[in-house]
N, C-alpha and C positions, 0 to 999 in steps of 0.2 A: 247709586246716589252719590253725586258729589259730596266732598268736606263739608263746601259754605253751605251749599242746601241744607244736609243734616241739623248743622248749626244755628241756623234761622229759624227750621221747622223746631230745634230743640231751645232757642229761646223763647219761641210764641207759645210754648207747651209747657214748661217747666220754669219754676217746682208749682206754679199755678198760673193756668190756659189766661192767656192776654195780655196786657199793657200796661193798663190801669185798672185804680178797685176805688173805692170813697170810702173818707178817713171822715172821724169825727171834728168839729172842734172846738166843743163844750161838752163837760163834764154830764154824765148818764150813769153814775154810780149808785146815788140813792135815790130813795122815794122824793127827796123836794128836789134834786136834779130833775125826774122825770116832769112833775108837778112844772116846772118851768118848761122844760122842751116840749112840751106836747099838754095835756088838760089839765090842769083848766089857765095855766101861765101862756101858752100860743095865742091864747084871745087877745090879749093886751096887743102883740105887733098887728095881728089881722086888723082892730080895728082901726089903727093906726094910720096903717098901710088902704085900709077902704079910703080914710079921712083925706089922704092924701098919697098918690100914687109914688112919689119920688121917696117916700119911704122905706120902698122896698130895697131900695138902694144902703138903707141904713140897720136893718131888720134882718133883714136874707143872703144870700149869698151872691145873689145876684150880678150884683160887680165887677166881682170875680168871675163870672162863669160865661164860658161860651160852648155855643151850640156846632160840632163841625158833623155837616150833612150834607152825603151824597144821596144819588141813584144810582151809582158804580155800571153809569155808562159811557164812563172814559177814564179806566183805573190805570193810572200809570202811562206805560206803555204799553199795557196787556188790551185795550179797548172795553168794551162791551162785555162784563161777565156778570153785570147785577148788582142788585145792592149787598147782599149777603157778602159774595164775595169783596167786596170796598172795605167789610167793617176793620178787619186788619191794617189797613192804611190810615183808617179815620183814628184808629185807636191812637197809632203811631204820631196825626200829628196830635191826638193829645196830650201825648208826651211830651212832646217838643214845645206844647205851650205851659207846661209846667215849669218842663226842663229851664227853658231860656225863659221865662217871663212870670214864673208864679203863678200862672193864670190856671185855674179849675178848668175843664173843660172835659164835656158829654158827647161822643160819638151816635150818630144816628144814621140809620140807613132808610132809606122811603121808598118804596117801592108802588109805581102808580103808573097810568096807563097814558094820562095828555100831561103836559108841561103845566095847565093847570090847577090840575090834581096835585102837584109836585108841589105848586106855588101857595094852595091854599092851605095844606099839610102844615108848610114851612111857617105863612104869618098866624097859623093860629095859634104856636105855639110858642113865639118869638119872644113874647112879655116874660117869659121864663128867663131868660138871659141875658147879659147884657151885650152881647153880641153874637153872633150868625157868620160860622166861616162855611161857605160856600167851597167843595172840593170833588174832582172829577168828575162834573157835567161836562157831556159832550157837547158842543157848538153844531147848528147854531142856536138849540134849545140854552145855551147859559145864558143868550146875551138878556133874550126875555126873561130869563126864569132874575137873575142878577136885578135889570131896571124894573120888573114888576116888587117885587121884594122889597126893594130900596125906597120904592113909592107907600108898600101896605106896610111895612114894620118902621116904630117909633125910636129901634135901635140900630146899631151899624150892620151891614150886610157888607161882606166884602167875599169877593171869589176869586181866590188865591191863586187858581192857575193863570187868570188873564193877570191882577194887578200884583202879585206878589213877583210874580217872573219877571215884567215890564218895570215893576221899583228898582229889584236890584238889576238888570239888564242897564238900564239908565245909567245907574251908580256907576259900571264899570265900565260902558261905554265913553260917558263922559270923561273919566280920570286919563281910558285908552288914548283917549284926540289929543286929551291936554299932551301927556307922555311923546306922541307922535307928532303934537304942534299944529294938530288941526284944529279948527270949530266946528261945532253940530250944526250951525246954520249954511254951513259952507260944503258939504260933507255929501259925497251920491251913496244911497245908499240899497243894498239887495235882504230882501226879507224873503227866505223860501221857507213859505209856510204859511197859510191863512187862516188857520184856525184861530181858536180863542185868544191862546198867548199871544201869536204874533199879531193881532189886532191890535189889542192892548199894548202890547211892546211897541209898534209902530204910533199907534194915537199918546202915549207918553212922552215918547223920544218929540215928537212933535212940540208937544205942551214946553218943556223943554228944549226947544227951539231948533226943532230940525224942520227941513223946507219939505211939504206933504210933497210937491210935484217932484223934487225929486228922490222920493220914494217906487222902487220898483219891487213888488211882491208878486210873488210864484208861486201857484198852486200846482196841482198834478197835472192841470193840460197847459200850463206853463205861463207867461207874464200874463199879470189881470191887465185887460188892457178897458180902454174907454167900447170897443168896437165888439166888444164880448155880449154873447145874451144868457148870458147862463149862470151871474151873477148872483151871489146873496146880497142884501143892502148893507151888509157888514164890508163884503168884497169892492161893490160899487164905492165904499168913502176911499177906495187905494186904486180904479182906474185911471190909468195912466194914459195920458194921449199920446202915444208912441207907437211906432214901426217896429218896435224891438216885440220879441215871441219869443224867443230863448233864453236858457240862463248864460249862455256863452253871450248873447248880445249885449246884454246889461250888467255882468261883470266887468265888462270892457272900460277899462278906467276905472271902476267904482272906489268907494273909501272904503266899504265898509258893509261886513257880510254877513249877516242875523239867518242864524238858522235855529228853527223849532218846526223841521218836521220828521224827518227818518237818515238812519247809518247809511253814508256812503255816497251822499248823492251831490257831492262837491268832489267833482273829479282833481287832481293836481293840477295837471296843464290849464284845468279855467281858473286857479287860484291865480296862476301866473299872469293873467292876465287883467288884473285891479290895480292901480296908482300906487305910486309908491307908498310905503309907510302902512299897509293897511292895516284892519282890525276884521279878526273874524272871531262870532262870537256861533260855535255848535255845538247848541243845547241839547242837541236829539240823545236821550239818555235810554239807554247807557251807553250805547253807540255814536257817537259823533257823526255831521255831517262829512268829515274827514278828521280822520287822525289826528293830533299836532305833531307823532314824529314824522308823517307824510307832508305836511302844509311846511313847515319849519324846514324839511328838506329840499323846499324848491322856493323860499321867501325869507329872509335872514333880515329880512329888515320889517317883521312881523311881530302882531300883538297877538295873541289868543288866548281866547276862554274857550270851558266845556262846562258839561252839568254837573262832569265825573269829580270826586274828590283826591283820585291821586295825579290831576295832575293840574297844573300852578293855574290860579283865577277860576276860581268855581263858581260860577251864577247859581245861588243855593239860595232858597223862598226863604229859609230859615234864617236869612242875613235879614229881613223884615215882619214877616206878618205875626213872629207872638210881639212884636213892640209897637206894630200898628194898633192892635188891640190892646196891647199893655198902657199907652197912650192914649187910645178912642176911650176905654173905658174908667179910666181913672181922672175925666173930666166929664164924664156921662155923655159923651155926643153918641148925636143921634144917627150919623151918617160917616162917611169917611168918605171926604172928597179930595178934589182931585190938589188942592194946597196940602192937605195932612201926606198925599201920597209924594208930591213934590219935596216937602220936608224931610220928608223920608230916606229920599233917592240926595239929597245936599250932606245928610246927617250920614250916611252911608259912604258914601264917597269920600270926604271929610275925614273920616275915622282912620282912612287910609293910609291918608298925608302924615300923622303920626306916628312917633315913634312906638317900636311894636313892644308890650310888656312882657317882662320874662317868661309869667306863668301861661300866654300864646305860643312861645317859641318851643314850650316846652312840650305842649298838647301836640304842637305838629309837628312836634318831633326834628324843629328847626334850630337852627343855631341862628339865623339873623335874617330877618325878613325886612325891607326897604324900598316903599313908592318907585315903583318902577315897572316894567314889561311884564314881568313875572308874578307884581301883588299891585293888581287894580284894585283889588275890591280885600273889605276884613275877610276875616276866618269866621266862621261859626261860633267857637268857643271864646270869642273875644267880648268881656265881660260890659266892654264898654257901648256895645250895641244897645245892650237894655239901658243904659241910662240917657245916653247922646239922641237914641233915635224916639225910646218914647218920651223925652221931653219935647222934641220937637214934633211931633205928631201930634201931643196933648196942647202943644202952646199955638200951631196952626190951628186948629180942632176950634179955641178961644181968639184967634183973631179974625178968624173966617164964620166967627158966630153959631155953630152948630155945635157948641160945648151946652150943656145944662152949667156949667159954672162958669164964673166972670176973670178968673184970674189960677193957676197953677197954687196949690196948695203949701205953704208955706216948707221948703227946704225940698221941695219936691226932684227926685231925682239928682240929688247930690252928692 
């Protein structure tokens, strides 16, 4: 057994098996503690909370808490191994929504037989929480399982693998053109990958102002094209009326190269052959679509991200979704559209063009990090994501109407 294996299996294990546990946070020492938490003091919020449902917002925990729930049939990289097997990752992100956002949050695994089943699990039990993070459903069961969801629950649903990837994708793509002196609307671009991320990645980059026709995406039998029958209606929004069928034809000139689907599958010699200046961004983790010191060694006048953290411009979900929800919920919206995810990807981006604070340079062990090729997008631990991004998430949230409140709470986020 490997180092890091051992190390992994010995932190999920020790000195107690998981992640997370749940903390009190009122007093249960005496008899008139209990008296209040529980009989005959709980009557007073219940009836409260009957009288008037938005109560529970002021009463319960609610607020704070979100719900992250698989079917663990699309964990990581590994695919299809069940829900059981997910709960370790689900735990993980509810760390990170601790970690980086203060936010409470409950790991749940479902296990059921139609998308359905999956769907009707999920809204009955959604009034629990003030949000619903959606994490490794396979495609094309998410797209339904996401819009059914969005329509039956009164609170936010959001699923991280399509809109979390596609936010900060956005963020670093945009900063990359600026850096290189191109525009998104000006820009050809290659997406190898059809799945969920890269739908979303592509319908983003879009909303954000890139041209749908000249989008070329690549599945495993190669360019979606208009001439194709073997399409999902996910696939058919990205048929291309084009002669091109390869990824050598469509790299040809291109600006700019989105990968989210497997190691290796961006040979050198067709890097070589995109426009100057380009930007490739390969997500495929932990594996890249290629290398950066293989892409770098044959394009010197190149931008690149990966998914990986050691090496520079990490496209990481965690640069967004505990401040999507750290912002959806600290204005009670009901949904998280596609303005709140906008705001996101400006706030993100943004944060960049700044100067970087010591106690970052420190975490990464850097001595000086500055807008440029190298740092499109923040760091993870940079403190100022929780404040920059869910103010702007919570204040689109309220201008785009789908806040339960009329205005950001006085000194909110400052």
């Amino acid at each position: 057994m490997s180092d890091f294996k051992q190390k992994a299996l010995d932190y999920h294990a020790k000195p107690t098996p998981g992640k997370i546990s749940v903390e009190l946070t009122k007093p249960a020492e005496t008899v008139k503690d209990l008296a209040l938490a529980y009989s005959p003091g709980v009557a007073e919020p219940v009836r409260e909370i009957a009288a008037n449902p938005d109560n529970a917002y002021k009463y319960t925990a609610k607020g704070n808490l979100v719900a992250v729930i698989s079917n663990g049939t699309a964990i990581l990289g590994l695919g299809n191994l069940g829900p059981l097997a997910s709960k370790p990752v689900m735990e993980g992100k509810a760390l990170l929504f601790k970690r980086f956002a203060g936010l409470d949050a409950i790991d749940i695994e479902v296990s059921h037989r139609t998308p359905e089943e999956f769907i009707n699990t999920v809204a009955n039990i959604a009034d629990t929480f003030g949000g619903i993070n959606l994490e490794d459903i396979k495609a094309p069961e998410c797209f339904e399982i996401e819009q059914e969801l969005i329509k039956r629950c009164n609170v936010p649903v959001f699923h991280d693998d399509q809109h979390g990837t596609a936010i900060v994708t956005a963020a670093g793509m945009l900063n990359a053109l600026e850096i290189q002196g191109k525009a998104l609307h000006d820009v050809t671009i290659v997406c190898m990958g059809a799945g969920a991320a890269a739908v979303a990645c592509m319908e983003l980059l879009i909303k954000c102002g890139a041209q749908r026709e000249r989008i070329y995406m690549l599945d495993r039998r190669g360019v979606i094209h208009t001439r194709r029958d073997d399409l999902t209606e996910h696939k058919k929004l990205f048929a291309n009326n084009t002669d091109k069928r390869t990824l050598e034809d469509v790299m040809d000139g291109a600006d700019v190269f989105v990968g989210v689907s497997g190691p290796d599958v961006l040979p050198p010699e067709t890097l070589k052959l995109m426009a100057a200046n380009p930007v490739v961004f390969a997500c495929s983790n932990p594996d890249p679509e290629i290398k950066p010191e293989l892409a770098h060694g044959v394009r010197d006048d190149l931008i690149m991200a990966t998914g990986r953290s050691d090496y520079p411009n990490q496209v990481n979900n965690v640069l967004c979704f505990p401040f999507i929800f750290r912002g959806a919920l600290d204005v009670r919206a009901t949904k998280i559209n596609d303005e709140m995810k906008v705001a996101a990807v400006d706030a993100i981006r943004n944060i960049a063009k700044q100067p970087v604070p010591d106690a970052v340079l420190k975490a990464c062990d850097c001595t000086s990090l500055t807008f440029g090729k190298e740092y499109i997008i923040p760091k993870p631990m940079d403190a100022r994501l929780r404040t920059e991004v869910s103010r702007a998430v919570a204040q689109a949230a309220i201008d785009s109407g789908v806040a339960g409140m009329v205005k950001l709470p006085k000194g909110y986020m400052q």
